[in-house]
N, C-alpha and C positions, 0 to 999 in steps of 0.2 A: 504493500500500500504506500502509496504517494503522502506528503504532506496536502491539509486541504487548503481549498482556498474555497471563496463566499458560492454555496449553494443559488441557484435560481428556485426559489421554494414561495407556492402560494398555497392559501386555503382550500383546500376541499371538500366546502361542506364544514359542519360546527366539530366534524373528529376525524380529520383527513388533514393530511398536507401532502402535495403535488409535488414531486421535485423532477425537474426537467435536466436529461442530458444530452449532451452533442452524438454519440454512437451509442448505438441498443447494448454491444457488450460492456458500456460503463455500467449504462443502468443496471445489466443481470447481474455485472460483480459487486457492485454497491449493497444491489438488492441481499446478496447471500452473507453479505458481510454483518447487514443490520439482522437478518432472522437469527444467524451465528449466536450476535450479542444477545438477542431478546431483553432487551431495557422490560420490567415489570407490565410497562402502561402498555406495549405493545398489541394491538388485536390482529393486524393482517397489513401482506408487503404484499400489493396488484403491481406486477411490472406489465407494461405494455408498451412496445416498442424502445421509443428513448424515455418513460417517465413513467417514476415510479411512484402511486399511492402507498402513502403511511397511513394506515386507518391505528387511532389509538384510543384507551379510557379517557372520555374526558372527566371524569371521576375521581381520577388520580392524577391527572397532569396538566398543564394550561399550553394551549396552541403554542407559545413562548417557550416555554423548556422546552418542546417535543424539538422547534427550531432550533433553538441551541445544539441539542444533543445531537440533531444531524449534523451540523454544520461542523462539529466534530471529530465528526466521523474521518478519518485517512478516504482520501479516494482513489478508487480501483488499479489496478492494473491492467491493462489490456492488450499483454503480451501476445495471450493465446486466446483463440476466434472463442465469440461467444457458443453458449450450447456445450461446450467441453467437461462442467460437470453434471451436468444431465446426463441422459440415459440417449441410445439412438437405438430408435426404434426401422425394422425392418417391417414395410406396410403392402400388404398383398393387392392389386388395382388388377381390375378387368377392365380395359380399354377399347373392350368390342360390344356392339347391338346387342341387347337396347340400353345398354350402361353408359356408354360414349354418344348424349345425345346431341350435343352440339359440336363435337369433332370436326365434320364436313366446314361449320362456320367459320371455327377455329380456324380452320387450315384456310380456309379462303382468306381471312382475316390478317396472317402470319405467312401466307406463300409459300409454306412448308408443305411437301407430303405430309399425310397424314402418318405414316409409319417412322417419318423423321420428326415431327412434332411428338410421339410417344414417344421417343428415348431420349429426344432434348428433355420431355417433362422427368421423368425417373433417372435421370444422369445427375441428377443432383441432391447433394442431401442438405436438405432444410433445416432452419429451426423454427424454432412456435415461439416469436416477441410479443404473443396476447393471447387472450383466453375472449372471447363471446364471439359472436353477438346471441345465440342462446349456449343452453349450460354446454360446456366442453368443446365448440367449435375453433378449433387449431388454425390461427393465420398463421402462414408459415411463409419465410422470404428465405432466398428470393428468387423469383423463375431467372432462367436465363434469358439472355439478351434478346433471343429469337422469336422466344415466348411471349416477351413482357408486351404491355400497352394495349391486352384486348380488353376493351370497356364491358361494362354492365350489360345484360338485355335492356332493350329500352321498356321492358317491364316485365317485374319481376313476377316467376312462376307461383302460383299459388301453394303448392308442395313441392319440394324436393326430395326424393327418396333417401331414408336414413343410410349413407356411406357413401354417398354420392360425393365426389374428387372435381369442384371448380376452381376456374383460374378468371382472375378478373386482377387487371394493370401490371404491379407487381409482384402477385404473390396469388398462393394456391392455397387450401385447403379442404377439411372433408367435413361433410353436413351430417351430424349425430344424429338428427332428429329428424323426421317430419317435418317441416317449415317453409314458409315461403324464402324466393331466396333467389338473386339476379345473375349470380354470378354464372360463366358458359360451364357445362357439363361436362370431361371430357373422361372422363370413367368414375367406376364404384368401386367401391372395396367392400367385401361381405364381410368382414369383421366389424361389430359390435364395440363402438369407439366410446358410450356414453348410456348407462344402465341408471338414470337417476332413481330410481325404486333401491339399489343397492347401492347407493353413493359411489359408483364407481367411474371414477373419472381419470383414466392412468396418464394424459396425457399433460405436461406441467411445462411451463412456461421456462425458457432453456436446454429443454431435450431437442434433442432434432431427430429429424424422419428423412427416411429414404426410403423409396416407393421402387417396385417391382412389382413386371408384369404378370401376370397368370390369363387363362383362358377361364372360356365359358364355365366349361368343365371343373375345373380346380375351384369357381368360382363357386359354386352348387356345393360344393364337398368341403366348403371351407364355410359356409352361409349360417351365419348366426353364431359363430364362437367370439370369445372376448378377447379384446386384445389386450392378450396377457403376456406374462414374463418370459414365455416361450419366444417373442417377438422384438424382444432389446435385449442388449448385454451395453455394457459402461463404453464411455467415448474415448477410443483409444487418440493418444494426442497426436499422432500423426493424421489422423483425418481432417480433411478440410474441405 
């Protein structure tokens, strides 16, 4: 850790403070360093992108100390890519009919074959810099160069099938749930990413994913299992 110097820190809310950083892997190192300490008042560290919520008791402590004691805080290191102490999850994707609905767009979109836009997408391993927009949906950056910059639908689907794998601008992710949802379709994964009836949500903000193909077939045979521990091992440090 760095000596600090003055946080950019606003309110969030009467038990939140905002702290904004310049790169997402300052925020995750920062992020792990405050859960580390756990100061008493603490409730909960939201990293999302470059900014991290402090949610704490205001019970026990005033908007004022909480600033303080961040300000601190040593700041991070950023030697090694963020995502390195999380988990890297290997993610199963069908990228063929009827799971790859808007593939054809896609490619029209990006002027890539369509068999060259599926291994631009899975050549890459991600990470997850946020957690929503409902429970457990994984943004994960960043597509490559080839990929990036396809927009929204110009209206968004009234359901998305739960494991469905969309990319919109620069970044991809996969729809846990049932929900409506804009983003273009370009495969599913039949793993079970998000069980709220059993609080299971494996998927945490600084793990990173790498997606590989399967068929139809593998996909039927693999439909409805959790994505469990069978599917990461630790992020070895030469990955990047």
């Amino acid at each position: 850790m760095q000596a600090n110097n003055k946080l950019a820190l606003v309110p969030l809310g009467d038990q939140a403070v905002l702290v904004y950083w310049a790169r997402e892997e300052q925020a995750q190192r920062w992020a792990e360093r405050l859960q580390a300490d756990a100061p008493p008042w603490l409730e909960d560290v939201v990293v999302a992108y470059v900014t991290v919520g402090v949610f704490y008791q205001a019970d026990k402590v005033s908007y004022e100390q909480v600033c303080a004691y961040l300000q601190g805080l040593p700041l991070p290191e950023v030697s090694r890519p963020a995502g390195l102490s999380g988990r890297l999850w290997s993610i199963p994707v069908c990228y063929e009919e009827p799971f790859a609905t808007d593939l054809q767009q896609v490619a029209i979109h990006t002027g890539l074959a369509p068999a060259e836009l599926i291994r631009l997408h899975y050549s890459v391993i991600y990470t997850v810099y946020a957690i929503g927009f409902v429970p457990g949906f994984p943004y994960l950056g960043y597509l490559p160069a080839g990929l990036s910059g396809v927009p929204r639908l110009p209206s968004p689907r009234r359901e998305v099938p739960p494991g469905s794998v969309g990319i919109a601008g620069r970044q991809t992710g996969i729809y846990p749930l049932a929900r409506p949802g804009g983003w273009h379709l370009i495969g599913r994964t039949p793993l079970t990413i998000v069980d709220v009836e059993q609080a299971f949500f494996p998927l945490k903000v600084g793990d990173r994913v790498r997606f590989y193909p399967i068929s139809t077939n593998e996909f039927h045979l693999l439909a409805g299992r959790h994505l469990d521990d069978t599917f990461w091992h630790p992020c070895p440090h030469d990955q990047q």
